[in-house]
C-alpha positions in Angstrom: -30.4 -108.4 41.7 -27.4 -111.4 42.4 -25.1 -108.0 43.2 -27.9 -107.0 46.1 -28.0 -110.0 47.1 -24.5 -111.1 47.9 -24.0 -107.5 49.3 -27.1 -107.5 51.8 -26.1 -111.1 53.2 -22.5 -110.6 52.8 -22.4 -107.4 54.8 -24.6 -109.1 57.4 -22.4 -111.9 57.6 -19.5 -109.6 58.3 -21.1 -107.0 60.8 -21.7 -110.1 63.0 -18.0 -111.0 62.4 -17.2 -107.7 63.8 -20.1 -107.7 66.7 -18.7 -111.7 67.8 -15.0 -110.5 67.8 -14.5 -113.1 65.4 -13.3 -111.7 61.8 -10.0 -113.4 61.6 -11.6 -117.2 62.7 -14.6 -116.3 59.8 -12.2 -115.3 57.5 -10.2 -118.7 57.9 -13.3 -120.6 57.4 -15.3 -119.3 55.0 -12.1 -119.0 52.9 -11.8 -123.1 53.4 -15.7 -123.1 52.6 -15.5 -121.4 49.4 -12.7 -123.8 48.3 -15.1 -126.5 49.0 -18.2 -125.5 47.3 -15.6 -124.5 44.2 -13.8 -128.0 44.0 -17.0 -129.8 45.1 -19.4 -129.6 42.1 -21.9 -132.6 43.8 -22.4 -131.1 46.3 -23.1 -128.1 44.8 -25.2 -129.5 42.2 -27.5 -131.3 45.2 -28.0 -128.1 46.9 -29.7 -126.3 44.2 -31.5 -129.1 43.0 -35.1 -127.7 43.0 -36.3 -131.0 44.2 -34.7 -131.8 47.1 -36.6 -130.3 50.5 -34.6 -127.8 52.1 -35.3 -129.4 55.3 -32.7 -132.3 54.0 -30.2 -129.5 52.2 -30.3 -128.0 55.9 -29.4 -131.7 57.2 -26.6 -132.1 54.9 -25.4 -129.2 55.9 -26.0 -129.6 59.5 -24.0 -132.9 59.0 -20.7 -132.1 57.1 -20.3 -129.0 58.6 -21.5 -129.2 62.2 -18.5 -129.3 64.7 -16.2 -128.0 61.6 -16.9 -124.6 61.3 -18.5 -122.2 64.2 -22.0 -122.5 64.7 -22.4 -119.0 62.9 -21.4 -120.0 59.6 -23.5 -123.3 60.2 -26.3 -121.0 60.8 -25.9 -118.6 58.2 -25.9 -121.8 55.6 -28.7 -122.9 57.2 -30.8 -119.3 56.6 -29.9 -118.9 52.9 -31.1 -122.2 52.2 -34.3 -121.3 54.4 -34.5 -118.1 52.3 -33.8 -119.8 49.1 -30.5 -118.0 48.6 -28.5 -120.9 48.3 -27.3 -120.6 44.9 -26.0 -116.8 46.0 -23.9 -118.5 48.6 -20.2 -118.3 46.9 -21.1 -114.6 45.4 -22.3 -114.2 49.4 -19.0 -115.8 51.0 -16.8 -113.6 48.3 -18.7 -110.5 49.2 -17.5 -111.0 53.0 -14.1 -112.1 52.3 -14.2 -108.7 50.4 -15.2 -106.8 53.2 -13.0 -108.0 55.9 -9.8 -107.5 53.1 -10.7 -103.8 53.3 -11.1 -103.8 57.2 -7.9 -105.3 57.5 -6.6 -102.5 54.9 -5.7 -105.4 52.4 -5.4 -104.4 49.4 -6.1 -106.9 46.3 -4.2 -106.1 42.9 -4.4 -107.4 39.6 -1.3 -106.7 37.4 -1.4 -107.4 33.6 2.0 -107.2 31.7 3.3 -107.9 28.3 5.7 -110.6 29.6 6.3 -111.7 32.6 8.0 -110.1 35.2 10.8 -110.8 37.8 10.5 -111.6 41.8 12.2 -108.0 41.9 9.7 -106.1 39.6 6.7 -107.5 41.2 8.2 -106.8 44.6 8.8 -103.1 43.4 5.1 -102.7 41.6 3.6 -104.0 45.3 6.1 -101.5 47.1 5.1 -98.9 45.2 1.2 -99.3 45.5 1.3 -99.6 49.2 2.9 -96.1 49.1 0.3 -95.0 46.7 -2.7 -96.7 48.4 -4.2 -96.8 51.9 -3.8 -100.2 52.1 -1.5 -101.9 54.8 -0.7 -104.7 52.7 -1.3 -106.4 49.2 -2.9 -109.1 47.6 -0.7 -110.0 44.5 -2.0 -111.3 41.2 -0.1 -111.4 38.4 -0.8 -112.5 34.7 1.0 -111.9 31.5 -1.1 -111.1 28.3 0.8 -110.4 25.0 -2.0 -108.4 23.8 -1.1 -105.7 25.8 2.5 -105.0 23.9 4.0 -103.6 26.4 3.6 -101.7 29.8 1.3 -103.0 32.1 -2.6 -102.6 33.5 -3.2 -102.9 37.0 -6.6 -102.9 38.7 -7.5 -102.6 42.2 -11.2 -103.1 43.2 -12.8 -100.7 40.1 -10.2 -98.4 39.9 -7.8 -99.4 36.8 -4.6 -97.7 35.3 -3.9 -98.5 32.2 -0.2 -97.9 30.5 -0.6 -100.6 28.3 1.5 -99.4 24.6 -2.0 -101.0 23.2 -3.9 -98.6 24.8 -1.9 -95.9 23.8 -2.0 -97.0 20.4 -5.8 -97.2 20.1 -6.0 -93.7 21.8 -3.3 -92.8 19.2 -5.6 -94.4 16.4 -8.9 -92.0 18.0 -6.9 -89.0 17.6 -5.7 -89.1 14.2 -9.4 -90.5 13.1 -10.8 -87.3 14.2 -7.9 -85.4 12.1 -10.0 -83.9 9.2 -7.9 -83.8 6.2 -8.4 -80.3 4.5 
């Protein structure tokens, strides 16, 4: 339900981006609005307490964000805590930013290695999935998990390639399981 949610008022969200020829300035500041409602746990907390009136959530709103971020985003704000969808509104913002990273053909990759990797090798991994990708550009994230052995996973949105040596172990391991000894 959360999932339909966030999609149905994120893709909203974006569609008037797109109609108001304003992507770029929504993307700047709903990016600096999710940081806030990340870092700032009060305020979160306050605007899903069930007991406060959403006429005064909308206030607060109105006042901290009013003259700081277009009238739009103001308004949108303002409609999910109307529609009681408040608590949806980072899954909501992340949806959008989601959107407009694919309309700008920006690609965002998560790339999990053994050990970590050079400035040289992660330059070369990103190289090589914009040539293998329709994406103009990347978005780079890169962790190191031991678990893994060696070789690396990498997943883009919910595609994943795997070429982890502990994958290919445990697929190793499926095989000779099913090996009947006669």
């Amino acid at each position: 339900m959360a999932k339909l949610i966030s999609k149905t008022y994120g893709e909203a969200l974006f569609e008037l981006a797109v109609e108001e020829g304003k992507v770029d300035v929504f993307l700047e500041e709903i990016s600096e609005l999710l940081k806030i409602l990340k870092t700032e746990e009060e305020f979160t907390k306050m605007m899903n307490h069930p007991k406060i009136l959403k006429e005064d959530k909308i206030k607060v709103v109105e006042n901290v964000f009013k003259g700081r971020i277009s009238d739009e985003i103001v308004g949108f704000l303002t409609l999910i805590i109307q529609k009681d969808r408040y608590s949806e509104a980072e899954a909501i913002l992340e949806y959008f930013l989601n959107q407009v990273k694919e309309y700008k053909g920006i690609g965002v990759a998560y790339v999990k290695t053994a050990v970590a990797l050079t400035d040289i090798q992660k330059k070369q991994i990103e190289e090589r999935l914009l040539n293998t990708t329709k994406y103009r550009q990347m978005e780079m994230h890169f962790s190191v998990d031991k678990a893994l052995i060696g070789g690396m996973v990498i997943r883009i949105g919910d595609r994943v390639v795997d070429s982890s040596i502990s994958t290919k172990l445990g697929e190793l391991e499926r095989q000779l399981m099913k090996i009947q000894l006669g």
